[in-house]
C-alpha positions in Angstrom: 0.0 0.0 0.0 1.2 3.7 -0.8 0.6 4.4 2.6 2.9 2.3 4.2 6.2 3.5 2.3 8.6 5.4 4.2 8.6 9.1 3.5 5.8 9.2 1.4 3.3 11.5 2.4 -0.5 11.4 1.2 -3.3 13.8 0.4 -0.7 16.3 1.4 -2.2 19.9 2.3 -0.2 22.8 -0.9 -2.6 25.2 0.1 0.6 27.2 2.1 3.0 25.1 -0.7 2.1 28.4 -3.4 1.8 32.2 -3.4 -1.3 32.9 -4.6 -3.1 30.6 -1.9 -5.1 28.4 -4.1 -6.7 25.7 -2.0 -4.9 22.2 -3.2 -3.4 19.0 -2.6 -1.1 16.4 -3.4 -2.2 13.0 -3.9 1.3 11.8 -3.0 3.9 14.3 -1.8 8.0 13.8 -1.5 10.1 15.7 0.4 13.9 15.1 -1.0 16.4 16.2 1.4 19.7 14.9 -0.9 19.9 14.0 -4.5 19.3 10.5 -3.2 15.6 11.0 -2.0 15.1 12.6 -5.7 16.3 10.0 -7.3 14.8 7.3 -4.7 11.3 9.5 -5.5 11.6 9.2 -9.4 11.8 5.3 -9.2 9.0 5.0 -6.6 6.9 7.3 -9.6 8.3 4.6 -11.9 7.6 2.1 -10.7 3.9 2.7 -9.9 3.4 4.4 -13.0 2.7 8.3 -11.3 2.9 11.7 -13.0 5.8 13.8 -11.4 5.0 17.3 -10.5 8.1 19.3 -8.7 7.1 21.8 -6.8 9.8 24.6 -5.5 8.5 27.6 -3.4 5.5 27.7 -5.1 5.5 31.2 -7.1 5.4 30.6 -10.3 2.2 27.9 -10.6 -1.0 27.6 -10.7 -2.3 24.7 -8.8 -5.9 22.5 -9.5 -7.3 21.3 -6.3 -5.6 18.2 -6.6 -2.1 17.4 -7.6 -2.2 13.9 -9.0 0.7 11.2 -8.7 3.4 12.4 -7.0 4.9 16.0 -6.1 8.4 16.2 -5.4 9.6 18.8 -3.4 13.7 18.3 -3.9 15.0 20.9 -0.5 18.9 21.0 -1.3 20.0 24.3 -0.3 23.8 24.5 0.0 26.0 26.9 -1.6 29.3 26.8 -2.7 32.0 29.3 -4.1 35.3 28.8 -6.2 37.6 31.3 -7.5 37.8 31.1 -11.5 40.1 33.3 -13.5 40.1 36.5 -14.3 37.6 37.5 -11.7 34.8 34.7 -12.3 33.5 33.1 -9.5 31.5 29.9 -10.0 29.0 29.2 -7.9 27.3 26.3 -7.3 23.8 26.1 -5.5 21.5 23.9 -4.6 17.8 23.7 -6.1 16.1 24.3 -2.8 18.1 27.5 -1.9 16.1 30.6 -1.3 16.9 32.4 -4.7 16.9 36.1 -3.1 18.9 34.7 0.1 21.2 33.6 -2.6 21.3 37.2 -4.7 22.0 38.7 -0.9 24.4 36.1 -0.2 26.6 37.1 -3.9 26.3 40.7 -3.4 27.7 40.7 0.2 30.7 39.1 -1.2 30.5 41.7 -3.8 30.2 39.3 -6.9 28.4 40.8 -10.0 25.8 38.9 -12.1 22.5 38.7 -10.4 22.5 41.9 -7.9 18.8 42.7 -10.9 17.4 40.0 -9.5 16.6 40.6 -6.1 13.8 40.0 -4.3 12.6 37.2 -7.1 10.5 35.0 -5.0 10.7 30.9 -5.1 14.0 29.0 -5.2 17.0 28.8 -7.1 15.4 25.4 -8.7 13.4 27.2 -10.8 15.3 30.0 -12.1 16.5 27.7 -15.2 13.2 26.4 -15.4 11.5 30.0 -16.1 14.5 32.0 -17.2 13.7 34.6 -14.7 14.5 38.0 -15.4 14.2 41.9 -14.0 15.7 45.3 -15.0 17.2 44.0 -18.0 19.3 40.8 -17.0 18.3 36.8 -17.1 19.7 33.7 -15.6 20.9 32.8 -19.2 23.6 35.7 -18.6 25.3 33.5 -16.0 24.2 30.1 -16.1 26.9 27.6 -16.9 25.2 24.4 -16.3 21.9 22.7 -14.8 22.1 19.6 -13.3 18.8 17.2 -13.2 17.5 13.3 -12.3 16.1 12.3 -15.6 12.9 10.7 -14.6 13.3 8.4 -17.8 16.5 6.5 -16.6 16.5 7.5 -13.0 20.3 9.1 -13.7 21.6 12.4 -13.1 22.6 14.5 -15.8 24.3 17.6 -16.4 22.7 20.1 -19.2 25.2 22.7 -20.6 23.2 26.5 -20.9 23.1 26.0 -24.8 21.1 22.6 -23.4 18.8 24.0 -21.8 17.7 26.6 -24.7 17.0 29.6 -23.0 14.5 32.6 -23.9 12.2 34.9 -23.0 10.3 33.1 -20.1 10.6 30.0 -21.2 13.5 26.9 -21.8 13.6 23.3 -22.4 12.1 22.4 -19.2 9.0 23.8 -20.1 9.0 22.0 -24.0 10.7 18.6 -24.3 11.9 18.0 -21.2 8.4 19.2 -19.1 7.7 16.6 -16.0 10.8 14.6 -17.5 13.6 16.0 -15.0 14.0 16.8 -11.3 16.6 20.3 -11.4 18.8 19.9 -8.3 21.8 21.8 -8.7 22.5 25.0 -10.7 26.2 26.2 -12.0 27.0 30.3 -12.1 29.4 32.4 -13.2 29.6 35.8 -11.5 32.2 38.0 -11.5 34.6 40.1 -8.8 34.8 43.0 -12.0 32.0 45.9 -11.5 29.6 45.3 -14.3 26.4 47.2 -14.0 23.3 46.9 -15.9 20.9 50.3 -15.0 19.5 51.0 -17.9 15.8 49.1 -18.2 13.4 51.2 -16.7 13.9 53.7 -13.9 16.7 51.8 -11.9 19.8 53.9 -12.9 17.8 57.0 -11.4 17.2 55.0 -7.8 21.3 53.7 -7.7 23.2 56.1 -5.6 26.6 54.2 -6.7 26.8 52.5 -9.9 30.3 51.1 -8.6 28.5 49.3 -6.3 26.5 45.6 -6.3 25.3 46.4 -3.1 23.8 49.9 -4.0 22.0 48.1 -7.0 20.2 45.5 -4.8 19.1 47.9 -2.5 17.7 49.9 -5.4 16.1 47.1 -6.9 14.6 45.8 -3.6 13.3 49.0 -3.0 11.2 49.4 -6.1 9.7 46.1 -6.1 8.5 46.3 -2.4 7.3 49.9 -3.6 5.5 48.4 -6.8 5.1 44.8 -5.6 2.7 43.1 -2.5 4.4 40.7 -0.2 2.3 37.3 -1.1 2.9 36.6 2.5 0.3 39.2 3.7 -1.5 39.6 0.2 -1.5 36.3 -1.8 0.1 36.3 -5.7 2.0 34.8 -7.9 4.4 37.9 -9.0 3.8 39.0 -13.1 1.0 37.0 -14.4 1.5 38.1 -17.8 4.7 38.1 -19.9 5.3 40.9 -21.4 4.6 40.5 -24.8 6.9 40.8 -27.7 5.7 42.5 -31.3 6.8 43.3 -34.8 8.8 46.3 -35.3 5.8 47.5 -37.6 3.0 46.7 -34.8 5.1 48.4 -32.3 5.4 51.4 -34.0 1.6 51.4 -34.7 1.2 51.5 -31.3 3.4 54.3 -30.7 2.1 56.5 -33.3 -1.0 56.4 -31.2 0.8 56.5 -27.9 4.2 57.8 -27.9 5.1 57.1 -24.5 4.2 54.1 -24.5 7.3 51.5 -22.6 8.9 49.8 -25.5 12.7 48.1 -25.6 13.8 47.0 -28.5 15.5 43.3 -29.1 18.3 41.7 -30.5 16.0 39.6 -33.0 14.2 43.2 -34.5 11.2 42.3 -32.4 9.9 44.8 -29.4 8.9 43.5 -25.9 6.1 45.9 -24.3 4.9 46.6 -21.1 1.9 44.2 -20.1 1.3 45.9 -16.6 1.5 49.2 -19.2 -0.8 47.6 -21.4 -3.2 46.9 -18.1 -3.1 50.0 -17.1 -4.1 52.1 -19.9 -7.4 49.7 -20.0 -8.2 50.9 -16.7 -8.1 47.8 -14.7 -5.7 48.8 -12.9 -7.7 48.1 -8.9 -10.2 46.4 -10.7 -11.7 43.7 -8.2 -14.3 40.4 -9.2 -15.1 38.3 -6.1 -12.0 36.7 -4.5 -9.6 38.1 -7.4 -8.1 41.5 -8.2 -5.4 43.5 -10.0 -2.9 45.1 -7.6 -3.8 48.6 -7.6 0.1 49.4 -7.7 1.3 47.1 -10.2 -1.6 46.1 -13.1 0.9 43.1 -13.6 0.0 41.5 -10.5 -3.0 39.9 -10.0 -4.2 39.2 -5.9 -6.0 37.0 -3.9 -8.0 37.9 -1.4 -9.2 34.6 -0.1 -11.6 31.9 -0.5 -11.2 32.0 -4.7 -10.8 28.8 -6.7 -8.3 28.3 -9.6 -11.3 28.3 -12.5 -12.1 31.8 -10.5 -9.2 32.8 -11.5 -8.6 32.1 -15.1 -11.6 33.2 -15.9 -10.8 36.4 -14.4 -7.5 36.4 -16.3 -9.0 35.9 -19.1 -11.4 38.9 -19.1 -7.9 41.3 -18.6 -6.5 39.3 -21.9 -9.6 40.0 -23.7 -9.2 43.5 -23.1 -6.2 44.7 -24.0 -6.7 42.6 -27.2 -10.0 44.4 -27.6 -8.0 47.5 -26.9 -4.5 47.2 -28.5 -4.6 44.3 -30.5 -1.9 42.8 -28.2 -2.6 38.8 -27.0 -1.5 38.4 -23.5 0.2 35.3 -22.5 0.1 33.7 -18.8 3.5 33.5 -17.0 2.4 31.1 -14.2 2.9 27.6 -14.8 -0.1 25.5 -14.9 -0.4 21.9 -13.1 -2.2 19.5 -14.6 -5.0 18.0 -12.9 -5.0 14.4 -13.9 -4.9 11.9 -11.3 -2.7 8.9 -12.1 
């Protein structure tokens, strides 16, 4: 009987396991405390034939009521630093490790690389996973390596970054590989060379020292608490909506009918907007329907204010996609992760 296997723990409680607060649970839940509990956790799915779903801090998902087969929860947190040449540092960090804990951690020892990406909530886990980004840097720009339990073979593997084919919000583990790995260990390259990156948005005005890695993360903390609610006293799942990218030609549509619109140019001719922009200038900015709302100081953020249900919530979404397409002819796209709700 499932029940009677050590360490496994059923109809497992994930309302507290995400940050929007959606009521859930795990048929089968695994806590993985060393590589060897994730790799004892893929062969137990194996061999009874269960879906894996891993489950980090829980920031970046939407979550059905129930979680079927098994969610694996794999809590390595240790940290390690080696001296490189010419500066570089690599770092290597464990999947479970608090991923702003980790930016705080880098910056103190003044490394540069990741000092635009504080106050990302969730764990380090799923930085690859998502290619998280802020104020104009990525993961991609200093990821070396992602090591993973292949769920297929039950071996651990080591992707190179070019492996695990990075873009905008999305990679590999989202495509082919989707509920085929376990992610337990991440590889980094920062650097002891001053290398700042302050010009997305309004950061280079709030930096009092550009020189400085430090003076950076406390800028960049300060505008996301300014912008952003805590999900621990308001429930949310950060940005739930990428910003969208457009033709050169659409985007300049847009801007002869709203020249200050936020627009950044990229590398492949294509132009990412701003969704909480876009959001905004629909007036839903504070707009509240039952149990869901958009933040009234960031339109990119959608709340919870208790007692709502994940179909609530789409359908809510979906109202705020259907207008700014009605409005700008601009298609929104989800950023949270959505679990399946199959039950093996």
């Amino acid at each position: 009987m499932a029940e009677a296997i050590p360490g496994l723990q059923v109809d497992h409680d994930l309302s507290h396991a995400n940050t929007l607060a959606l009521p859930s649970r795990a048929e089968r839940f695994w806590l993985a405390r060393c590589e060897s509990d994730v790799v004892r956790g893929v062969e137990l799915a194996n061999r009874h034939d269960w879906g894996i779903t891993v489950l980090g801090g829980g920031s970046n998902v939407l979550l059905p009521p129930l979680v079927g087969g098994l969610t694996l929860r794999a809590d390595l947190a240790e940290v390690s630093f080696a001296a490189g040449e010419e500066g570089a540092v690599h770092v290597e960090v464990g999947a479970g490790a608090d991923w702003h804990a980790l930016v705080r951690r880098c910056v103190e020892r003044e490394l540069w690389g990741i000092e635009n990406l504080a106050l990302i909530p969730g764990l380090a886990g799923a930085a690859p996973i998502q290619n998280i980004g802020a104020y104009g840097v990525e993961i991609a720009d200093v990821l070396d390596w992602v090591e993973l339990v292949d769920r297929r073979d039950g071996r651990s593997r080591r992707l190179s970054r070019e492996a695990c084919g990075l873009g905008y919000r999305d990679s590999v583990f989202k495509r082919e590989l989707a509920n085929q790995v376990v992610i337990t260990r991440l590889g980094l390259t920062l650097s002891t060379r001053p290398s700042p990156r302050l010009d997305y948005g309004a950061l280079g005005e709030r930096v009092s020292d550009p020189s400085s890695a430090q003076a950076i993360f406390e800028a960049v903390c300060a505008i996301r608490r300014e912008k952003l609610p805590d999900p621990v006293v308001t429930p949310n799942a950060g940005s739930f909506f990428k910003n969208p990218l457009v033709s050169r030609a659409r985007a300049d549509g847009l801007l002869s009918e709203a020249p200050t619109m936020p627009h950044y140019p990229q590398p492949d001719g294509r132009v990412k907007l701003a969704a909480g922009w876009l959001i905004d200038q629909c007036g839903l900015r504070g707009l509240r329907k039952g149990a869901f709302g958009v933040h009234d100081r960031q339109a990119l953020v959608l709340v919870h204010f208790g007692g709502g249900t994940l179909a609530e919530l789409l359908s809510f979404s979906e109202e705020i996609v259907d207008t700014v397409h009605a409005t700008f002819g601009v298609v929104l796209e989800r950023e949270p992760r959505s679990i399946q709700t199959a039950v093996a």
